[in-house]
C-alpha positions as CSV (number, residue, x, y, z in Angstrom):
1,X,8.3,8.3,-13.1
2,X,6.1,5.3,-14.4
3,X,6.3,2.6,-12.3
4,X,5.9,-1.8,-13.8
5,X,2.7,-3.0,-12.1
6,X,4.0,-6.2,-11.1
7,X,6.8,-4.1,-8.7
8,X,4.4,-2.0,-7.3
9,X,2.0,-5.3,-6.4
10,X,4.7,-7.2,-5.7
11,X,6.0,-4.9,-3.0
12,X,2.2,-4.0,-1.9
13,X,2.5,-7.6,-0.8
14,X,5.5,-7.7,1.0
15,X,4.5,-5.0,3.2
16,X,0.9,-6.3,5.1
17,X,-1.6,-5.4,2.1
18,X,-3.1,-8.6,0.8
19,X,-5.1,-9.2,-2.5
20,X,-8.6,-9.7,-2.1
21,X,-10.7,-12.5,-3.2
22,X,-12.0,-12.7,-6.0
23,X,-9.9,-9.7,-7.5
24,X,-5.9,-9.7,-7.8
25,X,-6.3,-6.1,-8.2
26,X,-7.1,-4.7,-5.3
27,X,-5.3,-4.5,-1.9
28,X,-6.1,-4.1,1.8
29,X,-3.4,-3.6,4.2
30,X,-3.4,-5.4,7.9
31,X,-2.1,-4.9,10.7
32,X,0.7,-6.7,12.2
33,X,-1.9,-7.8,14.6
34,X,-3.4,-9.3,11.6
35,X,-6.6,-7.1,11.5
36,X,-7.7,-5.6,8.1
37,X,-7.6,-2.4,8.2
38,X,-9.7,0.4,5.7
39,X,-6.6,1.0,4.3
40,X,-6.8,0.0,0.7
41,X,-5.9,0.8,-2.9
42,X,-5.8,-0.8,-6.4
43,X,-3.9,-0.9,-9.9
44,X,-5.4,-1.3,-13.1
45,X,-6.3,-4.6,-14.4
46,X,-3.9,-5.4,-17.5
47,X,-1.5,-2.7,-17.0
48,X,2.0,-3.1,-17.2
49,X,2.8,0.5,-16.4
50,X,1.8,2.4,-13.6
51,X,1.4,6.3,-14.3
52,X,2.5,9.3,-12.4
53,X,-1.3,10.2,-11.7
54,X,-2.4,6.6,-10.8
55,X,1.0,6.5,-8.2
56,X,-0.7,10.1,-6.7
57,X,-4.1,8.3,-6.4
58,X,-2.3,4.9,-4.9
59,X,-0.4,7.2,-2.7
60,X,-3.6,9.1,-1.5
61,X,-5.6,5.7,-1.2
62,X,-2.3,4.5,1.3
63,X,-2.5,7.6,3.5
64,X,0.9,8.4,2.0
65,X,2.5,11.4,0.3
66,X,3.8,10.9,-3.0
67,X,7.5,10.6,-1.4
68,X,6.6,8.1,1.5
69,X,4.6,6.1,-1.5
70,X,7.7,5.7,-3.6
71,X,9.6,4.8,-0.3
72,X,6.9,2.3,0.5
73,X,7.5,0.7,-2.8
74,X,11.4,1.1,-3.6
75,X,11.9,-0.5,0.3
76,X,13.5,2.3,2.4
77,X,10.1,2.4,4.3
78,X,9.3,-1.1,6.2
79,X,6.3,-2.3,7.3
80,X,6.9,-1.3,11.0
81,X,7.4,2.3,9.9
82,X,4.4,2.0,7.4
83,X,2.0,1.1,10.1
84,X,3.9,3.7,13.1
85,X,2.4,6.9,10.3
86,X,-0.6,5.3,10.0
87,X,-1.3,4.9,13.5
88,X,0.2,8.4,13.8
89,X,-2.8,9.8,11.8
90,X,-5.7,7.4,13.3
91,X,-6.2,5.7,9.9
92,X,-5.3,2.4,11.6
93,X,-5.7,1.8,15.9
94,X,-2.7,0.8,17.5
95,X,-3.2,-2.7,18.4
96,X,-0.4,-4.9,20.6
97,X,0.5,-8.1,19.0
């Protein structure tokens, strides 16, 4: 199900990934340590839609499958949780705050 960009940034935001300089349309996640991580994906500069195939991608890029993505997004999966599967498969090193 198409997704509106603005949600998907939106709540991108609100769970560590940060917009980088110099391009709103791409995202790196940090830690809650604060480090950046090589975590990263991007949406489509002018979109207003995001498509089922671009969510896969974004899902991919998140170290996510295309369930955990949409749980990531709608809220049901926090931050904390977020980070706990990514330190689970060594795409980001556990790091006490």
């Amino acid at each position: 199900m198409p997704r509106k960009q603005n949600d998907v940034e939106k709540s991108l935001l609100a769970k560590g990934f940060k917009a980088r300089e110099g391009d709103h349309n791409y995202f790196n996640y940090y830690s809650t340590a604060g480090k950046k991580t090589a975590v990263f994906t991007k949406t489509s500069h002018g979109a207003r839609e995001i498509d089922d195939n671009l969510l896969s991608c974004m899902a991919k890029q998140c170290k996510l499958s295309n369930k955990d993505f949409s749980l990531l997004i709608d809220c049901p999966l926090d931050r904390d949780s977020y980070e706990t599967k990514l330190i689970a498969q060594g795409a980001v090193e556990f790091q006490p705050v």
